[in-house]
C-alpha positions as semicolon CSV with decimal commas, in nm:
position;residue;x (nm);y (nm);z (nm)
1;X;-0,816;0,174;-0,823
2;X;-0,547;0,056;-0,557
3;X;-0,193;-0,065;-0,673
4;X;-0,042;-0,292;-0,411
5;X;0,326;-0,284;-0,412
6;X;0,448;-0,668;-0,257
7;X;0,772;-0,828;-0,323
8;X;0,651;-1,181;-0,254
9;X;0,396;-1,299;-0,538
10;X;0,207;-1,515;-0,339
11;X;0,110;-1,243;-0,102
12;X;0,076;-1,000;-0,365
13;X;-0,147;-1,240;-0,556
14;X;-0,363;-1,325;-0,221
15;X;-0,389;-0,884;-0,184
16;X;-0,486;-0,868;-0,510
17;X;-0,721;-1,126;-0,565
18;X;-0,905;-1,022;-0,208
19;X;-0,912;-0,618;-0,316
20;X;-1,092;-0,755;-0,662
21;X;-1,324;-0,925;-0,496
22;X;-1,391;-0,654;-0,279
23;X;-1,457;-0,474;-0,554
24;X;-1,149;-0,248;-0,648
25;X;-0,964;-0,224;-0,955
26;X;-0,580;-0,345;-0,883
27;X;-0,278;-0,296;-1,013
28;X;0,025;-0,503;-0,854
29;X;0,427;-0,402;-0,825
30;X;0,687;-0,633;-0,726
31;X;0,895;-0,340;-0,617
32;X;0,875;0,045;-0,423
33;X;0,977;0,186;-0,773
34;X;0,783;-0,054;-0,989
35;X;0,484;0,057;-0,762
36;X;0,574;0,458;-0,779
37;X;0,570;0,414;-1,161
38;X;0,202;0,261;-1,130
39;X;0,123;0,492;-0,930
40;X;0,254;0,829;-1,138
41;X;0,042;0,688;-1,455
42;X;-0,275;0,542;-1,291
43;X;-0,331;0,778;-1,015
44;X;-0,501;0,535;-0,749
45;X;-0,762;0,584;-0,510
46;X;-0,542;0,382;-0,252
47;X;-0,190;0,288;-0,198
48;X;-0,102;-0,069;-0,014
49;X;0,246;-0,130;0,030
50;X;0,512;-0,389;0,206
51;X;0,806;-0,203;0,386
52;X;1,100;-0,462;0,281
53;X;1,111;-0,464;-0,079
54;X;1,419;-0,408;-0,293
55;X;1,516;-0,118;-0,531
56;X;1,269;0,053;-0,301
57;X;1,138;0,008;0,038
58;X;0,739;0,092;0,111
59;X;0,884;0,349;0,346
60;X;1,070;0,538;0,102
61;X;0,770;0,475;-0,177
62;X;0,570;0,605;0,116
63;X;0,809;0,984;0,146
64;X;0,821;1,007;-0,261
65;X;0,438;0,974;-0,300
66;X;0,408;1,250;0,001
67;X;0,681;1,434;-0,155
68;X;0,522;1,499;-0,476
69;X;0,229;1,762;-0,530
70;X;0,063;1,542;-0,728
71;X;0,000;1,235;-0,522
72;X;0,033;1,359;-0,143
73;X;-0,339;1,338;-0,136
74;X;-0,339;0,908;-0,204
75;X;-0,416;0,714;0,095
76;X;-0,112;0,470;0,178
77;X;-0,132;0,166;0,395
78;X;0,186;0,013;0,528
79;X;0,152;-0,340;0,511
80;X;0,454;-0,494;0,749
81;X;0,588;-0,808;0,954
82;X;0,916;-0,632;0,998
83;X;0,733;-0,334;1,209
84;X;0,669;-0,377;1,571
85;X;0,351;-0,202;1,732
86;X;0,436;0,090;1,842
87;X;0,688;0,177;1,578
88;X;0,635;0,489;1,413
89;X;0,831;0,476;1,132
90;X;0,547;0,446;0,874
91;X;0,392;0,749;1,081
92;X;0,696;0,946;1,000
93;X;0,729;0,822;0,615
94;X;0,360;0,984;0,575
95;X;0,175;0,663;0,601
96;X;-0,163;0,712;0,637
97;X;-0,259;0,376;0,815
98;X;-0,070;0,057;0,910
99;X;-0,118;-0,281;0,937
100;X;0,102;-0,536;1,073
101;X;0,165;-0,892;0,905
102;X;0,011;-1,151;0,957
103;X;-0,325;-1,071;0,882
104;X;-0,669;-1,170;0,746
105;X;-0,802;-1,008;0,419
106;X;-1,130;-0,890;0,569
107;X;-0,890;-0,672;0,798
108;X;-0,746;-0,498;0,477
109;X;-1,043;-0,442;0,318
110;X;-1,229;-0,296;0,660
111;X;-0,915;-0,085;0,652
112;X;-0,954;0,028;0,315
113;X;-1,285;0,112;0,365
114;X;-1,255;0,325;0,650
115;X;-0,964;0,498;0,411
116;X;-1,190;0,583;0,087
117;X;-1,515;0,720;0,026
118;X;-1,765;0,538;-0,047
119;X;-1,787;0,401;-0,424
């Protein structure tokens, strides 16, 4: 299972839709702490998350999950159009991968693959 935190519902309705046809359960979160409630009772596989959001930014949904004993082990993929290449801010918040806005959905799921065993 991945949840996909997204603040804009067409984009988090295109990640969704492409992750279930890829195969994966999904859960979606319009919000950081929306999303870090998903994530305390589902316990994904896989974390995907935008960095602008409000309540909660991906960044700071990024430091709580590594922050807590329980779900430091979760892949999380920073999915951004406000970070520049090079900027190593996810890095820092414990992001595991990142990929930069705009992109294609075979790119995410490639990415996701590379990030989780195989199923």
């Amino acid at each position: 299972m991945i949840v996909v935190a997204e603040d804009h519902e067409d984009i988090r309705y295109v990640l969704k839709r492409s992750l279930e046809r890829a195969g994966h359960r999904v859960v979606a979160a319009a919000d950081g702490a929306e999303a870090l409630e998903a994530i305390r009772e589902h316990r994904p596989d896989l974390v995907v998350t935008d960095v602008d959001m409000p309540h909660m930014t991906g960044l700071d949904l990024c430091r709580a999950i590594r922050a807590d004993d329980d779900l430091r082990h979760i892949p999380v993929v920073v999915a951004s159009g406000s970070l520049m290449p090079g900027d190593g801010r996810a890095e820092e918040a414990g992001a595991s991968a990142t990929l930069l806005k705009p992109f294609v959905p075979a790119q995410l799921i490639a990415l996701i693959a590379t990030l989780l065993p195989q199923m």
